[in-house]
KEPA-39900 format. One line per 3 residues: number of its first residue (from 1); their letters; for each residue x, y, z of C-alpha. Coordinates in steps of 0.25 Angstrom, whole numbers. Layout:
REM residues N
NUM	a	X Y Z ~ ...
This chain:
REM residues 224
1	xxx	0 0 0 ~ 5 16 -4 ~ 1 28 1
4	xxx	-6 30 -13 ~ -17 17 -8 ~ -22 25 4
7	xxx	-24 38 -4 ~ -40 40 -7 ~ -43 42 -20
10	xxx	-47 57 -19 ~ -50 67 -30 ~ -40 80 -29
13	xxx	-41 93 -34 ~ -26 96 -37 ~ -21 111 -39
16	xxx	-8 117 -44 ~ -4 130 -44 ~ 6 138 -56
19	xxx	15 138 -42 ~ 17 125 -41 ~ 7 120 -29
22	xxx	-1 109 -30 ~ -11 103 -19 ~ -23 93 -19
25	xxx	-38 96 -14 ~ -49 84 -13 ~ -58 88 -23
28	xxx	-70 85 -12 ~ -65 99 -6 ~ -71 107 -17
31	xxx	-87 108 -17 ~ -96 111 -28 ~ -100 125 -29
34	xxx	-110 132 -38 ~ -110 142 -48 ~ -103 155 -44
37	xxx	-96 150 -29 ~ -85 156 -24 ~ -77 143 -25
40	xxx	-65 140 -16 ~ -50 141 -16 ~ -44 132 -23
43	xxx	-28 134 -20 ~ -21 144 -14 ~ -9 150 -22
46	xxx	4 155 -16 ~ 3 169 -25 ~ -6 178 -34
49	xxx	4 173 -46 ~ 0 157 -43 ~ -13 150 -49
52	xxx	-18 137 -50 ~ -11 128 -63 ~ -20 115 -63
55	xxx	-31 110 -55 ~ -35 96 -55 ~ -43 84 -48
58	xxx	-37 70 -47 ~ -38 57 -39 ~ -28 58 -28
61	xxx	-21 45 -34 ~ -20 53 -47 ~ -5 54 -52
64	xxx	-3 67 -57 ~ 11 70 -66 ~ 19 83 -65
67	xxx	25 87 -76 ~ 38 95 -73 ~ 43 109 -82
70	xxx	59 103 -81 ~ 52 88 -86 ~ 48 80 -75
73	xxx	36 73 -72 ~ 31 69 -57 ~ 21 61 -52
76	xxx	12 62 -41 ~ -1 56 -35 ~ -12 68 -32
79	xxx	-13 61 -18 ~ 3 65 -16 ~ 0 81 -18
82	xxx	-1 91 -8 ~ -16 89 -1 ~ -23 104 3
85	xxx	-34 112 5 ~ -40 121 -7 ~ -35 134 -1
88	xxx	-20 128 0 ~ -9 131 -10 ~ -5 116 -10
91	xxx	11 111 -11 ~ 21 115 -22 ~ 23 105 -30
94	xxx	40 108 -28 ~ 37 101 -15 ~ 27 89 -21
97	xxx	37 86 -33 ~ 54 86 -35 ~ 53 99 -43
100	xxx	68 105 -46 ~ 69 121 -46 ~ 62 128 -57
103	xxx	54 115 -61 ~ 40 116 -61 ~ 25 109 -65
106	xxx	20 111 -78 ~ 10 100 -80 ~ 2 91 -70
109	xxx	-5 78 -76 ~ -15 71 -67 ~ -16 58 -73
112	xxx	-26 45 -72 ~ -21 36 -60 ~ -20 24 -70
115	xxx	-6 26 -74 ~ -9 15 -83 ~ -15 24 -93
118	xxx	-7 33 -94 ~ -3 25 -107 ~ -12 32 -114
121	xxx	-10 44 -112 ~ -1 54 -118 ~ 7 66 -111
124	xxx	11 79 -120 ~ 23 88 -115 ~ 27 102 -121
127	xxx	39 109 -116 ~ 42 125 -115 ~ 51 123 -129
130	xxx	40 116 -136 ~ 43 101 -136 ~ 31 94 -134
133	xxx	31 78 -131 ~ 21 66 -129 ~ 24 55 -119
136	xxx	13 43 -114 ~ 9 47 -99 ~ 14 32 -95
139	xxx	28 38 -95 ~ 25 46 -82 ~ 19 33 -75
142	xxx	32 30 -68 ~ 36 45 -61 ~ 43 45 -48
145	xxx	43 56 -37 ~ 55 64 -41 ~ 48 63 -56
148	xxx	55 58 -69 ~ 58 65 -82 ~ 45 69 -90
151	xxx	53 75 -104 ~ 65 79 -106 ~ 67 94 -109
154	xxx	77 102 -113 ~ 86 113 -108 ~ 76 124 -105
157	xxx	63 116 -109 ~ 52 113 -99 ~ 39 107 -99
160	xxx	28 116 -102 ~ 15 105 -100 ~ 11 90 -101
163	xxx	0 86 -104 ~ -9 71 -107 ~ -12 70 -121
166	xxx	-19 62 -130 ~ -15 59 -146 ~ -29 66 -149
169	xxx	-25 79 -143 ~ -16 91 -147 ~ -3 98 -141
172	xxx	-5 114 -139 ~ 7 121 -137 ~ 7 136 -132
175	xxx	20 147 -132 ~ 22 157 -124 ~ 20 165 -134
178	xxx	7 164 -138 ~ 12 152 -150 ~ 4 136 -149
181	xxx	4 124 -158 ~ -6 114 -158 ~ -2 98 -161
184	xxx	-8 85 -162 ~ -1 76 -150 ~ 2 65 -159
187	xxx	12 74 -165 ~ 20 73 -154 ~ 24 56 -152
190	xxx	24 51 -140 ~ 38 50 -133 ~ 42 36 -128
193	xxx	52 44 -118 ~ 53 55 -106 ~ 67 59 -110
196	xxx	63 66 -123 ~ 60 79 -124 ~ 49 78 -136
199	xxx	45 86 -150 ~ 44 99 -153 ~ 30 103 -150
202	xxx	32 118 -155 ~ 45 126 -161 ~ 45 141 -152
205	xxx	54 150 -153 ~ 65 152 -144 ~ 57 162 -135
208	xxx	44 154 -134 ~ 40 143 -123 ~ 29 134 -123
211	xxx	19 137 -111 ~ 9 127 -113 ~ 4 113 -118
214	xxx	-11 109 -121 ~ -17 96 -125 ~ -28 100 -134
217	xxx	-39 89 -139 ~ -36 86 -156 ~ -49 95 -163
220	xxx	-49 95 -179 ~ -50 109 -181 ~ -50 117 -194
223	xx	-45 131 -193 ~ -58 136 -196
């Protein structure tokens, strides 16, 4: 028997700040209310500059994989993350996970807890240089506390987001300044490895960044 066997399977309503704090909160301890309530505090934030990033509910037995900008991946179990009250700020996530210095969150994937399937499912990366790669989500079954490497990247490159894909969606790639392409998935293969560091998913001059990755459902569209 593990620690795991004696967690209730509870639903959670997980919350992470731009800041870099992430709590739980049983989903039980937010009520129904009708139209035009006040509502309640959901988080509290550590400044005026801080906001909540993502917001979502899972099983407490739900593993859920961070995603890391030097290209790291970690695992956790929603049941392992910092339990507290909707007006707390929750734990940063320096102090959940080994993060070096300067090393931060960029995408946070709560997956189904048959790992089994994960087979079938796809994974999309995209990196601040424009290097887009496809991996099965069976690669990150296996991931230890102290992480293991996601994609490797070079001098300079991080990793912008990751996101679950299937072969009948599309890749949206954004700029920073204001340029996006739009791709099939299956353009880009699937990789057999973590140690490569993928295809080019857009060409950008040298002042230009990538600052976000979409996953948008395939629609034939004319134009017109």
């Amino acid at each position: 028997m593990e620690d795991e066997d004696l967690i209730p399977r509870e639903d959670m309503v997980v919350t992470v700040s731009h800041g870099g704090y992430i709590k739980r909160v049983p989903l039980a301890t937010y009520r129904s209310q009708r139209r035009g309530g006040k509502g309640r505090a959901g988080m509290s934030l550590k400044n005026d500059e801080d906001s909540v990033t993502r917001l979502f509910v899972a099983n407490t037995h739900t593993p859920v994989l961070f995603f890391s900008s030097r290209g790291i991946v970690y695992k956790e179990k929603v049941w392992r993350l910092p339990l507290a009250a909707p007006q707390a700020r929750g734990k940063a996530l320096i102090n959940i996970l080994p993060l070096e210095q300067g090393e931060a969150i960029t995408s946070i994937l709560p997956l189904t807890d048959d790992e089994a399937s994960w087979a079938e499912l796809d994974v999309m990366f995209a990196t601040t240089k424009g290097t887009v790669r496809r991996n099965k989500l069976s690669d990150f079954v296996q991931v230890n506390r102290a992480g293991k490497i996601a994609m490797k990247l070079d001098e300079g490159d991080g990793i912008v987001g990751v996101q679950i894909c299937s072969p009948n969606d599309d890749v949206l790639l954004t700029t920073a300044t204001g340029q996006a392409i739009r791709f099939p998935v299956t353009d880009v293969r699937v990789f057999a490895g973590r140690n490569s560091t993928g295809v080019r998913g857009i060409t950008l001059p040298a002042d230009d960044r990538i600052i976000s990755m979409s996953i948008l459902r395939h629609v034939d569209a004319s134009p017109a």
